[in-house]
Structure formats: structure tokens, C-alpha cells
N, C-alpha and C positions, 0 to 999 in steps of 0.2 A: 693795749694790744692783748687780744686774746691770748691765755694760757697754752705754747705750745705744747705742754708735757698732758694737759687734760687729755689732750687727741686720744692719745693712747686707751681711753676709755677703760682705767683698769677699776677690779673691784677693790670694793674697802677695803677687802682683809690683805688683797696683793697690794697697795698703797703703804697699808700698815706697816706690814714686811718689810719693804721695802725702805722706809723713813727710816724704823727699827735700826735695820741692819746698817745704814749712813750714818749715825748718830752713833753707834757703837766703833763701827774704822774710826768716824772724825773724832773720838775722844781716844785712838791710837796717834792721834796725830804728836802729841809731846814727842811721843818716843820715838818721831825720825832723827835724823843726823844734818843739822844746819847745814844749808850747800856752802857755807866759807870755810866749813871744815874737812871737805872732800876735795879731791883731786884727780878730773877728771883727762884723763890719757886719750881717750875720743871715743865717738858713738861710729861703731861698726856700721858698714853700707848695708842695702838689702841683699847686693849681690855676693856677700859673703855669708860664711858657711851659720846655720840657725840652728838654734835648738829647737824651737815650737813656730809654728801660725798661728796667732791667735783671731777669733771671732766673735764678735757681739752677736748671742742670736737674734736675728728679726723681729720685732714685735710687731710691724705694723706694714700692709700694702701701700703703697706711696700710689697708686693707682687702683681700685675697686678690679680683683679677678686677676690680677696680676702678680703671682708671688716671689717676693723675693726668698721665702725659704727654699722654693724649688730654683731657685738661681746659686742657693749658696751650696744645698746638695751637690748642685756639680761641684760647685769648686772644694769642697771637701775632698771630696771620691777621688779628685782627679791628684788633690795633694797625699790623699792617704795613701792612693796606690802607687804615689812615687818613693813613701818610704819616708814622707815627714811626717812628726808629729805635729796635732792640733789640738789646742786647746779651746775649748767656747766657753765664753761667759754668757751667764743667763741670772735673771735677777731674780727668781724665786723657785720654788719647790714647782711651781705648778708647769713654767717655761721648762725645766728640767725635764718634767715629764714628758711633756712634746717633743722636745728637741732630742730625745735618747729614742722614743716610740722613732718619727722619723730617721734617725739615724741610724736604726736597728733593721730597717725595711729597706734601706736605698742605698746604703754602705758596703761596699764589700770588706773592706777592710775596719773593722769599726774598733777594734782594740786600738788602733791609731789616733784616736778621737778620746780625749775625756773633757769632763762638763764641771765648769766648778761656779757657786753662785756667787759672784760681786758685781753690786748694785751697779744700776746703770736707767736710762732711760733712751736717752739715745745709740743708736747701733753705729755711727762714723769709729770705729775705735781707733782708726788712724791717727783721728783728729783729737779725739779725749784722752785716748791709753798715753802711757808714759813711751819716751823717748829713751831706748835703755844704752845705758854708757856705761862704757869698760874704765874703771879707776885706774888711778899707776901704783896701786898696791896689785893688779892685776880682777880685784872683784866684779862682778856688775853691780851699777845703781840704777834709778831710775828718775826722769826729771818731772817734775809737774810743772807745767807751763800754767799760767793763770788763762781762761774760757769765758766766751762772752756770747755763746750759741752764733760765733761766726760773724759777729758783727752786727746781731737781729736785738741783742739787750746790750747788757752790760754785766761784768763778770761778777758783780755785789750783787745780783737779781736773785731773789732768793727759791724762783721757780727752775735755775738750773744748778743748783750748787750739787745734787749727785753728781752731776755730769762734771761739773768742774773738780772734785773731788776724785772722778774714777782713776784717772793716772796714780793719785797717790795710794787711793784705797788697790788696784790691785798690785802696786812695789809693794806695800807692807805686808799683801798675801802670798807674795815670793817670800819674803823674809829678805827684801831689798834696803838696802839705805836710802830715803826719796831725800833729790835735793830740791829744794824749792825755788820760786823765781816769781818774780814781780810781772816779767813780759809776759802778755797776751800771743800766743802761738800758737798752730795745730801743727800738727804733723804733714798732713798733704803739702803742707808751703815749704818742707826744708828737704832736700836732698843732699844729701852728704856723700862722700866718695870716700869716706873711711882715716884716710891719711890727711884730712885738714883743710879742708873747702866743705863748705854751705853753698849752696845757691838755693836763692829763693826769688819770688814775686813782692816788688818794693811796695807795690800798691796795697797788698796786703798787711806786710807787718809794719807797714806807717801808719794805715786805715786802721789798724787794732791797735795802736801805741802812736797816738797823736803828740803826745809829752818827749816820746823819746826820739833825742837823735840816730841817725846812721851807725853814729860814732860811737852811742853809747848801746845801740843795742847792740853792737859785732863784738864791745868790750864782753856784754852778759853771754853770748853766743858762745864765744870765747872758755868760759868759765864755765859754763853749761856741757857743753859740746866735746870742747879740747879743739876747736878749731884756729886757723891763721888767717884763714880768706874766706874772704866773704865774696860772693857774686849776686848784685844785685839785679835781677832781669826786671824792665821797666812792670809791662803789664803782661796778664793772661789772656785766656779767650773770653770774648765780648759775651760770647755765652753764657759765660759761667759770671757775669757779673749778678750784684746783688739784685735779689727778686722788687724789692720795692724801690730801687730805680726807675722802674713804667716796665713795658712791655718791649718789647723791640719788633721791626719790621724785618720778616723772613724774605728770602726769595720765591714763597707759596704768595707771597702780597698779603698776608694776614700778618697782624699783629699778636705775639705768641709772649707769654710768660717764662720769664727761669725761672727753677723752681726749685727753693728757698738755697742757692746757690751762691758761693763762699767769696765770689768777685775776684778771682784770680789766683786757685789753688797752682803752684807751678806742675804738681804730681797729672795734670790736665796737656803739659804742652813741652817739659824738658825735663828729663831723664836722665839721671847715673846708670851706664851700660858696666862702665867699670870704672875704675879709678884714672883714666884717663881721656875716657871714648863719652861723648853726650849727644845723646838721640834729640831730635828740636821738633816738632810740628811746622806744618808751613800749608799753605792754599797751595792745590795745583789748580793753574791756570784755569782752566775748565771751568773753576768753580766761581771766578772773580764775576764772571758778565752776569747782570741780574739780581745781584747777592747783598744787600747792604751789609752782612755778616760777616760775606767772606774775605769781602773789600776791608773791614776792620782789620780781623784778625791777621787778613794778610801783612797789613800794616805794621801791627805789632808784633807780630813772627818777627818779619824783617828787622825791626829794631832790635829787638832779641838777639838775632843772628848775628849783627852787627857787633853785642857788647861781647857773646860769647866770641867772637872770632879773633876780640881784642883783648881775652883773659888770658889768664895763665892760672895756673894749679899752686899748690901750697909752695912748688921748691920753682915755680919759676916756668913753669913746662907748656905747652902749647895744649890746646884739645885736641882731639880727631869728633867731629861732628860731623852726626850721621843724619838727613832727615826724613823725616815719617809722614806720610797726610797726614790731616786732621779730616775727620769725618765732615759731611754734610748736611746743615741744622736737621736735627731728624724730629720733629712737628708732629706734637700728640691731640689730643682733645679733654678734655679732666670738664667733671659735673659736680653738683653739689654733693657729697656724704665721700667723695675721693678725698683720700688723708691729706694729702698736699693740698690740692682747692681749698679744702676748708680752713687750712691754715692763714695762706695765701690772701686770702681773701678779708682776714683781716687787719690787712697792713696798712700803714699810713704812707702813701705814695709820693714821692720828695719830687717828684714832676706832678703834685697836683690831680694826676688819674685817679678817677673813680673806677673804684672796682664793682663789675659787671653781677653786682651779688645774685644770685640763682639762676645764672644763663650760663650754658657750657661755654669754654674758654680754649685758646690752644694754649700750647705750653710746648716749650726747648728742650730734651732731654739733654742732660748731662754727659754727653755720650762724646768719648776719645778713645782712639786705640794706643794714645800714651799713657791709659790708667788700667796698667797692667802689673800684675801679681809677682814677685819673684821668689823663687824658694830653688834648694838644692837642685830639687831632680826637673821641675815640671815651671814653666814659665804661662802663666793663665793671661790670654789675652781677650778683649774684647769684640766681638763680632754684631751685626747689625742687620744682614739681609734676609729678610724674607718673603715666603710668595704677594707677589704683586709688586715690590718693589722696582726701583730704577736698577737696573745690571749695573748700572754704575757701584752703587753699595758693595754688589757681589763683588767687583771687581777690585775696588776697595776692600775691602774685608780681606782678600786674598793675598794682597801685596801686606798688609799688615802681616797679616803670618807668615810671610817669607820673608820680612826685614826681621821679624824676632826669630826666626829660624836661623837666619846667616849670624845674626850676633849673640847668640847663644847654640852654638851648634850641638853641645855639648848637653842639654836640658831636654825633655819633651814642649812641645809648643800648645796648649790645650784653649783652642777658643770660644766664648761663651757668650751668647748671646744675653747682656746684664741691661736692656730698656726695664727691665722695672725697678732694680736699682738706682739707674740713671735718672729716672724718673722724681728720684726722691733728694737730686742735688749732687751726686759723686757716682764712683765707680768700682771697680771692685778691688782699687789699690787703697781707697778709703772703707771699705768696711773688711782689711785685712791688716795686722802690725806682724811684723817678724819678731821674734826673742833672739836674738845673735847666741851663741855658744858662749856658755860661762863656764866656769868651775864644777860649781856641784849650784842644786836649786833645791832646798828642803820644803816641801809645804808644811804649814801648819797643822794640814789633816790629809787624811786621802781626800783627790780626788773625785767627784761624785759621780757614779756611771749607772 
């Protein structure tokens, strides 16, 4: 399989940097603190109170003309002006510069924003950043879960070990304790409600830990987390299944690609509102007739719906579940020298498909209005309609903003049109992590601005 991380087409000297700088964290690695010698109290929800947003800046268009740094601008502006801090990683001196230049032209609030460099390659920082948990000494730590690029290698592959390494390489740049862990996990798969329930996608963290039982990973979850319950939701959206699976049949009657997509992030279809309330995705009707898509995922909602309705919370409690559309496959076009295509295309397809090498292709954005942002002041949602589209979109996109309006009344509701994001496999709840409120945070140095 083609080298994902070459894409990036970086120079020597940023490569160098880069290695450099990995090789120096990983010989910090002695001096974390064994996870059997910590005592983890629990990982704080999104919906409570953060210190920072953090962000991977972008290195790459997941579609040719299509930028995601002009998609994360907004979502910056819209968090700085609500009065959070943000933090962006960027992996060398040279991204630093970019990333300040724009954020010094587009920002109004820019002393809200600082820039610090650990290494990275990939920008999901949902998925690589560490999972930060509150001790019962009352500190934060930070967890690394072990990374396998999603299920595309395997987590010994020696082409993503930055990425498997950034959760711990940026705890030791907090001056955090990292606890370490065997389980293969991202972040997009666990939702937490703060007081002791997980839920996640089974397909997921079975499909990434073949060896482990139910039983043993809720024990590790447990220990990681500080959690009691687990909820296991069956599968995600059919969309969002793995890229070299084949291609899937849209309701366009073309055959369309996902693209390089995680096979059933839950942060895609059910939601922590709060520690008792869960938002669910579901088809509306409308969309069933014609849809080989929507006829799935309808499917799978419903079972979903079914086990949340039959859970309960850590002390015994019932949910209130709320539900949200899910959008309608939203069908792109990708050519040859488009980041994703090129990727894409050279996978080894477990149905047998040949890939269409040098002929444009369609491809499924990654697109939900359940992969939305949460922070103190401002809740970032996703939007999708533009000129020429079906009104239907519009009219979707509209009711999405008035269910985050009614169950956050109290927040600004800020929607963003994130297709080129989406494009590249997730949303903008994946290329965002919260830092929950800790103690004190000392960095090792300033800062970079």
C-alpha cells in the first residue's frame, strides 16, 4: 500500500524537522507515569466547562481548490469571539508561519489563539490527541490509546508512529502524566457523559481489537476513563464505512467512494447533549424511497434507538433522546493529483474492485449534522446547502440549527459549511479536542505566536 504520509509532499528539510523533533518526545517517553500507578476519577464530557480547543493545522486539501484552512478560519473566529481559548499544533517553523500570517488577517480576536509545534502528520486530532482525564488526586492526565490509521495498517507500521505517538507527545508538552494502553481507540468512537458511561460503535472497537473481549475492554475503559457503563451501539452510518470495502450504490444510481473513512465513528450519529439527554440520527421518511443508503442506515439508527431506549446511565437512570436527520449522501467527483484520490486509489479492495486508476470517480462526503463542535460560549454546527442544490438540503440544514438552538439555548449556534473537511473522512468534531479545566497547565516554554 502506497505510503499515506508521502501525500503530504513535504520538503527534506520539514521531513527532517520533523523525525528530529519525534525522536526527541519519544526518548521523553521513560519519564511518563505507568497507567497502573494512576487513578483515574473520570474524563470530563465536551459539554462541560474547557480550558483550550485545540487544532491540528491543516496541511493538506482532501479535494484540489477546496481549503480546509479557510473552513477552520471560521471555526476559530467564531470560538475566539466567544471568549475561548485555542490552541493549534502545527509541525514545524514553517506551518507556524502560515498559520499566524493567516490568523493575523482573518482573526479578530487573535491574542485568543496561540501556536505551539508538536509533531504530527495527520490533522483528525480527535482521533490522535490524547483523551484528557481528571485523577482523584484531582490533576489532569492524559491517555494514549494505541493508532492503526483507522484500521488502514496496523499500529507497529512504522509510516505512522508520529501520529501514534501525538497523544503522548502533546501530554508531556502540558507537563501531563500520560497513561498508556494496549487498546487501539480514537476519540471520535467514545462519548462520555462525564459521571460514568461511554458509549461507543462495537463495530468499531472490535474491528480495531480483534483479540479483546467486550468484557476486557470495558475492564481497560474502566481504568483509562474512570467509567461503570459501557453502551455498546451495534453499527454507524453505512457512509462512513471503511474506503476499501468497494464503492457503494448512491440514490444518484452511481457508484461513489468513502473516503478514507473510519467505518462507524459514533461522533457521526449519537451525541452527549448532557449527562442525561442523547441526540440519535435517524432517516426521515422522505429519504427511504430510491436510497440504498438510506434504507441502511435507517436500519441501523433504528437498532441503535432500540438499545439506547433499553439503557440506563451509570446510577440506573433512563435517557431522554432527542432525534436529529442525518443528511443526504452528499456525492462529489475527485481526479487524479486530488489528495484523497490519490490515496484512494491505492488500496487493495476486499470485494475484489478494481480501482478506476486515472478516470474521475464520485466519492460520499463525510457529512452529518451530528459532528458538531462544543465549547462554552458557541456550539459549531455543520451546514451543506448551496446555489443549485435540492431545498430540501436548505431545509435540512435549517432544522439542524434549531435542534442545537433548543438544546443548547444558552450557547451561540455558529453553522459552517465543512464539505471539504468532510471530504477528507470526518467533520469538524474530528479535527477539534477540548482540554476540560484543570488546576494550573505550566508549559515548558512560551507559547509560539
Amino acid at each position: 500500500m502506497k505510503n499515506f504520509y508521502q501525500l503530504f509532499n513535504l520538503s527534506p528539510v520539514t521531513s527532517v524537522l520533523i523525525i528530529c523533533a519525534f525522536l526527541f518526545l519519544q526518548g521523553c517517553a521513560d519519564q511518563q507515569i505507568p497507567g497502573t500507578e494512576i487513578l483515574v476519577q473520570r474524563q470530563p464530557a465536551e459539554f462541560e466547562d474547557q480550558e483550550a480547543l485545540w487544532i491540528n493545522w491543516p496541511p493538506v486539501e482532501h479535494k484540489t481548490g477546496m481549503s480546509n484552512e479557510e473552513v477552520m478560519l471560521q471555526v476559530i473566529e467564531a470560538v475566539a469571539e466567544s471568549g475561548q481559548e485555542i490552541r493549534i499544533a502545527v509541525f514545524d517553523e514553517e506551518m507556524k508561519d502560515r498559520a499566524q500570517n493567516m490568523i493575523d488577517e482573518a482573526i479578530t480576536s487573535p491574542g485568543m489563539v496561540s501556536i505551539h509545534i508538536v509533531p504530527y502528520y495527520e490533522w483528525w486530532v480527535r482521533d490522535t490527541g490524547p483523551a484528557f482525564v481528571e485523577l482523584q488526586s484531582g490533576e489532569m492526565a492524559v491517555v494514549n490509546f494505541r493508532f492503526d490509521a483507522w484500521g488502514y495498517t496496523t499500529p507497529d507500521d512504522e509510516e505512522i508512529q508520529v501520529d501514534a505517538e501525538f497523544a503522548r507527545n502533546l501530554g508531556q508538552y502540558l507537563n501531563m502524566p500520560v497513561i498508556e494502553s494496549e487498546l487501539i481507540s480514537e476519540g471520535g468512537n467514545r462519548e462520555v457523559n462525564g459521571r460514568g458511561t461511554l458509549m461507543l460503535t462495537a463495530a468499531v472497537e472490535e474491528g480495531r481489537n480483534p483479540d479483546w473481549s467486550r468484557e476486557e475492554m470495558e475492564s481497560e475503559f474502566e481504568r483509562l476513563l474512570g467509567v461503570t457503563n459501557v453502551i455498546w451501539l451495534e453499527e454507524g452510518i453505512i457512509d462512513d464505512q471503511h474506503t476499501f470495502l468497494g464503492p457503494l450504490m448512491t440514490h444518484e444510481g452511481v457508484e461513489a467512494y468513502t473516503v478514507v473513512t473510519t467505518n462507524g465513528h459514533i461522533d457521526e450519529f449519537a451525541r452527549f447533549l448532557d449527562e442525561r439527554t442523547i441526540l440519535l440520527g435517524y432517516i426521515p421518511e422522505e429519504d427511504l424511497e430510491g436510497d440504498p443508503i438510506a434504507r441502511e442506515n435507517h436500519q441501523r439508527m433504528e437498532v441503535n434507538y432500540e438499545i439506547l431506549r433499553n439503557s440506563t446511565d451509570q446510577d440506573g437512570n433512563p435517557f431522554e433522546i432527542i432525534r436529529m436527520p442525518l443528511t443526504r449522501s452528499l456525492v462529489h467527483t475527485m481526479n487524479p493529483g486530488d489528495y484523497v484520490y490519490d490515496y484512494i486509489s491505492t488500496l487493495d479492495y476486499a470485494d475484489g474492485h478494481e480501482f478506476p486508476v486515472g478516470e474521475e470517480i464520485h466519492v460520499i462526503a463525510a457529512a452529518s449534522y451530528l459532528n458538531f463542535v462544543i465549547t462554552p460560549g458557541v456550539v459549531i454546527g455543520q451546514k451543506y446547502w448551496e446555489e443549485g442544490m435540492d431545498s430540501i438540503i436548505r431545509e435540512r440544514d435549517e432544522e439542524a440549527r434549531q435542534i442545537l438552538e433548543q438544546v443548547y439555548p444558552d450557547r451561540e449556534v455558529v453553522m459552517v459549511n465543512a464539505i471539504p473537511v468532510n471530504l477528507g473522512g470526518g467533520g469538524l468534531h474530528c479535527v477539534t479536542l477540548h482540554q476540560p479545566v484543570s488546576r494550573e497547565v505550566e508549559y515548558p516554554y512560551e507559547a509560539e505566536m
